[in-house]
Structures are given as structure tokens and as C-alpha cells.
C-alpha positions as CSV (number, residue, x, y, z in Angstrom):
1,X,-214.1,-62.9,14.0
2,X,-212.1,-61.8,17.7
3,X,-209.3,-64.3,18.9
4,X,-208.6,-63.9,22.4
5,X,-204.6,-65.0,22.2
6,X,-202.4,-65.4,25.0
7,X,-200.2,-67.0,27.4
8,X,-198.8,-67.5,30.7
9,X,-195.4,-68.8,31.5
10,X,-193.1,-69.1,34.8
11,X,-189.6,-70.2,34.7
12,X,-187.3,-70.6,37.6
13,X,-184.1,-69.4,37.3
14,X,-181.1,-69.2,39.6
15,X,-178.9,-65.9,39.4
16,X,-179.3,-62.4,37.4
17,X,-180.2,-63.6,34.2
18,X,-180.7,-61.5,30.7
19,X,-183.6,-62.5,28.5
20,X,-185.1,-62.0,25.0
21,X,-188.5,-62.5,24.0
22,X,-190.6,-62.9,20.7
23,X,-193.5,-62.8,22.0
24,X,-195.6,-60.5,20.3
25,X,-197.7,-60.5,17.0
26,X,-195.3,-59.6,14.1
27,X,-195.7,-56.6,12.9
28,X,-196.8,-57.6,9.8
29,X,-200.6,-58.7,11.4
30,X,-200.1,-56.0,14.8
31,X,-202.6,-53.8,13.2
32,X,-205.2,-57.0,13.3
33,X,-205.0,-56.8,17.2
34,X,-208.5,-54.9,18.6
35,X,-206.4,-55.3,22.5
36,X,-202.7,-55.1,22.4
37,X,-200.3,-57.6,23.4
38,X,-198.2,-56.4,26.0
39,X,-195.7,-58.6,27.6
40,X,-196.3,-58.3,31.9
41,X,-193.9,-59.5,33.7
42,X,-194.0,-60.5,37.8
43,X,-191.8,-58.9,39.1
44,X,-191.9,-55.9,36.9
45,X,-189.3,-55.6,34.7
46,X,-188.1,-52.5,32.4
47,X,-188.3,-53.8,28.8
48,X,-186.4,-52.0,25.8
49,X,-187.7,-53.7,22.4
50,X,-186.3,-53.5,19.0
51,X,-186.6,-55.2,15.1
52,X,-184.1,-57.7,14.3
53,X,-183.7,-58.6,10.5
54,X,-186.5,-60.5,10.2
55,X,-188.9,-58.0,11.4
56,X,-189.1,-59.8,14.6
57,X,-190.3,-57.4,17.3
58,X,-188.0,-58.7,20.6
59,X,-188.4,-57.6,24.0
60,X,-185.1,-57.7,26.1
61,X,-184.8,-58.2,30.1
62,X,-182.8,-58.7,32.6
63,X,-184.6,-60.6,35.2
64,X,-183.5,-61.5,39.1
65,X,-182.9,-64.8,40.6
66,X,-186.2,-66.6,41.8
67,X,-189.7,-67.1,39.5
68,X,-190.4,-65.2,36.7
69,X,-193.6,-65.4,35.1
70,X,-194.7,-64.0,31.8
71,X,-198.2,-63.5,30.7
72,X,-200.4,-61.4,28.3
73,X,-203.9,-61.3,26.9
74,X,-205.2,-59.7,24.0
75,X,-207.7,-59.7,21.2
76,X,-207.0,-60.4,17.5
77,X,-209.6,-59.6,15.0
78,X,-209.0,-62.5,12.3
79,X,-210.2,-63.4,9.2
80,X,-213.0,-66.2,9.0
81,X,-211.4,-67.9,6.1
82,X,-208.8,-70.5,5.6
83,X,-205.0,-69.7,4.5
84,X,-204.8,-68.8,0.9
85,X,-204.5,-71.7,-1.3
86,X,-203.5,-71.2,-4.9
87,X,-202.7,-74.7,-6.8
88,X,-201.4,-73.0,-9.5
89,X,-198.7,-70.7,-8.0
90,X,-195.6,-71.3,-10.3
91,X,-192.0,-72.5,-9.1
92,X,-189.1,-69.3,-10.1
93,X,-185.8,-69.9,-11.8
94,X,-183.5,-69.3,-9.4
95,X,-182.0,-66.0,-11.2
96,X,-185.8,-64.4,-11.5
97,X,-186.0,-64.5,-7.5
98,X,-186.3,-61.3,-5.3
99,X,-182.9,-61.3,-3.8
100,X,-184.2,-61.1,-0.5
101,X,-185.9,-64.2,-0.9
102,X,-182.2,-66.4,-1.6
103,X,-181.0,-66.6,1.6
104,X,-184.2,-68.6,2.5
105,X,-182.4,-71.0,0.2
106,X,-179.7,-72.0,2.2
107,X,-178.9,-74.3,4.3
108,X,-179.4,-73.4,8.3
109,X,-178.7,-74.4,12.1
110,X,-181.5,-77.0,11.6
111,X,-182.2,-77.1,8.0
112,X,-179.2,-79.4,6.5
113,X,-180.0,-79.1,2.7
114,X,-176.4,-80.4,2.2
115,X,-178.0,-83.6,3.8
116,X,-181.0,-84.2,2.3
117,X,-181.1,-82.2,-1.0
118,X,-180.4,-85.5,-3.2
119,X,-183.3,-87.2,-0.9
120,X,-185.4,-84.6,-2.1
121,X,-185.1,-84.5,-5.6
122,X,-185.3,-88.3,-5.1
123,X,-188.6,-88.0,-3.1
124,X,-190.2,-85.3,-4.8
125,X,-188.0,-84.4,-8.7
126,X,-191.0,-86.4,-10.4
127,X,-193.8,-84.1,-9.1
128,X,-194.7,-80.6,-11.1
129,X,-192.6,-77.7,-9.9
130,X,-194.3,-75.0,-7.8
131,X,-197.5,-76.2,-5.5
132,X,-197.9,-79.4,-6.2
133,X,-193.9,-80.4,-5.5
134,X,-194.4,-78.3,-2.2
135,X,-197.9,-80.5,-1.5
136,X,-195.9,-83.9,-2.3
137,X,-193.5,-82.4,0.5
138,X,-195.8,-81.6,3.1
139,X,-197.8,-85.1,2.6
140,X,-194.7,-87.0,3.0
141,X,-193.5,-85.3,6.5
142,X,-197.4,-85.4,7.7
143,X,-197.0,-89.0,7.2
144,X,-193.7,-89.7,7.4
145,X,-192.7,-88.3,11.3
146,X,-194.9,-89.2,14.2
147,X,-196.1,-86.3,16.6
148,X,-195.6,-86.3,20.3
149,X,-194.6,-84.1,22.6
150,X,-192.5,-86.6,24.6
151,X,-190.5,-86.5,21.5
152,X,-189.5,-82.6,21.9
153,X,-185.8,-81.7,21.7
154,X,-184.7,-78.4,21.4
155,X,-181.6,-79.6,19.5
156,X,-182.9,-82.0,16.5
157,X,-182.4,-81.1,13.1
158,X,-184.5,-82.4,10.2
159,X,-181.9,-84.6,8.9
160,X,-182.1,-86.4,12.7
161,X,-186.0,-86.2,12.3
162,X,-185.9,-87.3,8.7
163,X,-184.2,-90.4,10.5
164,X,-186.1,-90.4,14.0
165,X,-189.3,-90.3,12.3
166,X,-190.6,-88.8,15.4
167,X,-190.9,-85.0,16.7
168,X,-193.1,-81.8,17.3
169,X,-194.2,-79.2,14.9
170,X,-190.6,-77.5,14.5
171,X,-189.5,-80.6,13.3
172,X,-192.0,-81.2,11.2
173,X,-191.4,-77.5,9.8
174,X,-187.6,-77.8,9.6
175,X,-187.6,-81.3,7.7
176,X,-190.2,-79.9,4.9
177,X,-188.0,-76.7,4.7
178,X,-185.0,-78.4,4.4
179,X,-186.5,-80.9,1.4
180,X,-187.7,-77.6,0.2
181,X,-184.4,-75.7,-0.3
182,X,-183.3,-78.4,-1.4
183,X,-185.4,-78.3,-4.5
184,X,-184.8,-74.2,-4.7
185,X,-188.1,-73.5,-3.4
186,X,-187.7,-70.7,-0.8
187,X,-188.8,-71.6,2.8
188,X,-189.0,-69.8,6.0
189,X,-189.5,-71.0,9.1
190,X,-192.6,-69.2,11.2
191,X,-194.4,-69.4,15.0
192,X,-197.4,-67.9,16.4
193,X,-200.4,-69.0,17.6
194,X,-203.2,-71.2,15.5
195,X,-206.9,-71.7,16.3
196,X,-209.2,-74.4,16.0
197,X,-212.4,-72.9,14.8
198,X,-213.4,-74.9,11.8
199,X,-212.8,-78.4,13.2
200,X,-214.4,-80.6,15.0
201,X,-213.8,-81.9,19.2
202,X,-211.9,-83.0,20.7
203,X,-210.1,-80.4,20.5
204,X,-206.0,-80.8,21.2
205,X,-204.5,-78.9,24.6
206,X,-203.4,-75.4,23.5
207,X,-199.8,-74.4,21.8
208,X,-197.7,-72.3,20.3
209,X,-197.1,-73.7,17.0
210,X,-194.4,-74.0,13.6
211,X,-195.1,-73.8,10.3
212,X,-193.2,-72.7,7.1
213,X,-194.0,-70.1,3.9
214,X,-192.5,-71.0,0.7
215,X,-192.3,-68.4,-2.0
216,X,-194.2,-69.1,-5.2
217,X,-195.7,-67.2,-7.8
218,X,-194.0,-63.9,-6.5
219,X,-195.4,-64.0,-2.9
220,X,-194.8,-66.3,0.0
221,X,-197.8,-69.1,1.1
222,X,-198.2,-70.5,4.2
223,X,-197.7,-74.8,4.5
224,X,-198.3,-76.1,8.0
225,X,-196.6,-80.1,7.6
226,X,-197.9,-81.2,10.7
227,X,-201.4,-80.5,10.5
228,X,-201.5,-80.3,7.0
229,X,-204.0,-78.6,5.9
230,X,-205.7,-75.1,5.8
231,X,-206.3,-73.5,8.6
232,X,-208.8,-70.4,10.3
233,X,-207.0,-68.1,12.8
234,X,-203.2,-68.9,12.0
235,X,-201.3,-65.4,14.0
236,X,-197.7,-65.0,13.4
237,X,-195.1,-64.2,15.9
238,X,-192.1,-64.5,14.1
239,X,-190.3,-65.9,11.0
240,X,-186.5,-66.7,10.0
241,X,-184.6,-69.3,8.5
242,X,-185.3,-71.8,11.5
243,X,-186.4,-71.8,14.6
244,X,-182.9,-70.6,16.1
245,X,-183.9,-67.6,15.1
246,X,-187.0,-67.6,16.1
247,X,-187.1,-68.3,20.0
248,X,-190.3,-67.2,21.8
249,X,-187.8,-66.9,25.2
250,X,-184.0,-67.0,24.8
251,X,-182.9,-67.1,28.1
252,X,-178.8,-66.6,28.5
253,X,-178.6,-68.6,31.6
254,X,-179.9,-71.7,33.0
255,X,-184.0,-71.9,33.6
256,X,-186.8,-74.5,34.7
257,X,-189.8,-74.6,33.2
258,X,-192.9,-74.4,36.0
259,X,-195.8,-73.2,34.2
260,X,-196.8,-72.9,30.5
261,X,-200.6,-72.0,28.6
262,X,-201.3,-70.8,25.8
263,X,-204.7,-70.1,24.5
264,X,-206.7,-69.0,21.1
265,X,-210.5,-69.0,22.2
266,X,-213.3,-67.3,19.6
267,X,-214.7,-64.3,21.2
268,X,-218.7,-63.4,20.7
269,X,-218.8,-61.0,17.7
């Protein structure tokens, strides 16, 4: 099926200000786009992109004083079929991981394992290791935080949402990474877009949205705590240990927000 995916984003800001931007498909689903994503700015801006060590591809800016808008539209030939499930992917020993899976072990700007790793084997040491213990996780935080969007803050860790019991997607994400690692289950934190074909209306205003990938069974699964379930059309952006490294717009300078959409519409085949 074709995903039309974009967005369209102004920010105010008040002198010279330097900017990077995750903002396109990662590279590891680019060749899935029928369109292209290209990031437009008003006023035009030269870009210069690069890879950082996630695989992220980051556009960097320098933008003037006064409204800056951001915007792109593209097509994204997807899949018609749910994220991989495989209820019998195994947990690894810690010694038979890839070694570039162990830093996703560790604890991170918003994923305090030293906090909550006794919580989690308290929580979730009794269920079978591999998907079932990463199930028992993602049930719990579906349940356990409340979702709202009054309830965003750009600076709560999971341990504050573990206690809050409140929060967006990311903090859904970051508290079911955190129990994770904290049970040696690699988890990475990931953003992008997600579709609703397959469910039924009403259907929820438009976002970008978090979810993690555990490694099991010698590849990495995706888990999506807040909605938690399968899903059709999930389109990543970009991954890391949390969402500090993952901002869709890192601004170094103060901004206002004016305008924001998003969108993920199924296109006629």
C-alpha cells in the first residue's frame, strides 16, 4: 500500500539560530519511499546533512530571526501487514550478545535502570525470559501510565513517569526501556510516523510517535507500550538510546511553537 507521510511545522524564534533536524525516513526503510522526503524550508535555507552513530540522517541549519516553517510531503510504499510478532523469540545471555547491541543495555538521560532495575525484576523476574517478559512489560506501562498530551514534558524520565503515572508516548517508551535493561533485554528507543489503517474511527488527531525495539532471538522487534499492540504502516525516523538522541528539531536557541501537523493518509493503489 502508498502512505502519503508528512508534516508542517513553524516555530518563532528570536535571533540567528542553528538547528538540527531528524526528520527524514531512516535509512534503513528510505528505499520504501515511492516520493522522497525532502525537508523545505521558508525562507530557504542551505542544508548540509550527515549520519550520526545511530544511522540517523540529520539535516543542519542555520536559520534567521522571525518564522520558520518546515514542511515536506512524500509517499511511502508500506507493507499491508502488521509488525512482526514472534512469541517465541528467546532472551540471550548477556556474553552471547552482538557487542553492538550492549550499550542499548545501559542506563540513559531518560532511561534510569539504576532506579528501577530491582522494580523490574520485582514486576516482571516471574515471567519467561524473552517475549513474554517483554509482553508482561509493555501490558503493565499500557496500563499503568495515563496518556494525554497535557501531560507532555520534554524533561521527564521514566522513573518520574513510573511515579507520575501520567505522560505521552516517549514516556511510555522510556519507562518500558528502562524496566527492560533492567532485566538485560536490549532496548532502543525509536520515532517516526504510524498509520491507522486497520482500526476502526474515530480515528486520534495525527502525530509523530515513540516506540522501542528490543533484541531477541538475534534480531531487534518492534514494542509500541502505548498503543500496545501490532500495528500497519509504522515508518521510522530515527532510533538511539532515548529520545535525547533522537530529536525530530534540536533547536540551539530559544523557539515558540506556532504550527504543527503531521499526517499518514492511505493513498489509492
Amino acid at each position: 500500500m502508498r502512505l502519503r507521510i508528512g508534516y508542517d511545522m513553524a516555530y518563532e524564534i528570536s535571533a540567528v539560530t542553528p538547528i538540527i533536524c531528524l526528520l527524514n525516513v531512516h535509512q534503513r526503510q528510505a528505499a520504501q519511499l515511492d516520493q522522497p522526503d525532502y525537508l523545505h524550508t521558508e525562507p530557504a535555507l542551505p542544508q548540509r546533512t550527515y549520519l550520526d552513530g545511530f544511522g540517523n540522517l540529520c539535516t543542519r541549519l542555520v536559520a534567521p530571526p522571525g518564522l520558520i516553517r518546515m514542511k515536506s510531503n512524500a509517499v511511502f510504499h508500506a507493507r499491508r501487514t502488521i509488525d512482526p510478532v514472534n512469541t517465541e523469540a528467546v532472551q540471550h545471555e548477556i556474553a552471547d550478545l552482538p557487542a553492538d547491541t550492549l550499550e542499548f543495555l545501559l542506563g540513559s538521560r531518560y532511561c534510569e535502570t539504576d532506579l528501577l532495575s530491582n522494580e523490574a525484576w520485582r514486576l516482571f523476574g516471574s515471567f519467561p525470559p524473552g517475549w513474554a517478559r517483554v509482553q508482561a512489560i509493555c501490558d503493565f506501562v499500557h496500563q499503568h501510565i495515563r496518556f494525554g498530551y497535557d501531560q507532555a514534558n520534554p524533561t521527564l524520565t521514566a522513573y518520574q513517569a513510573y511515579q507520575k503515572r501520567t505522560g505521552v508516548c516517549r514516556d511510555f517508551t522510556h519507562l518500558a526501556i528502562a524496566f527492560a535493561r533492567g532485566l538485560n533485554i536490549p532496548a532502543r528507543y525509536c520515532s517516526g510516523y504510524i498509520s491507522d489503517v486497520g482500526l476502526p474511527p474515530p480515528y486520534e488527531e495525527q502525530d509523530f510517535c515513540a516506540w522501542m525495539e528490543v533484541f531477541l532471538g538475534g534480531r531487534w522487534w518492534a514494542f509500541d507500550p502505548r498503543n500496545n499492540g501490532p500495528r500497519v504502516g509504522r515508518i521510522l525516523m530515527a532510533q538511539g538510546r532515548d529520545a535525547a538522541d533522537t530529536p525530530l528539531v534540536h533547536f540551539f536557541g530559544p523557539q515558540t511553537l506556532h504550527e504543527f501537523r503531521v499526517w499518514v493518509d492511505e493513498l489509492p493503489d
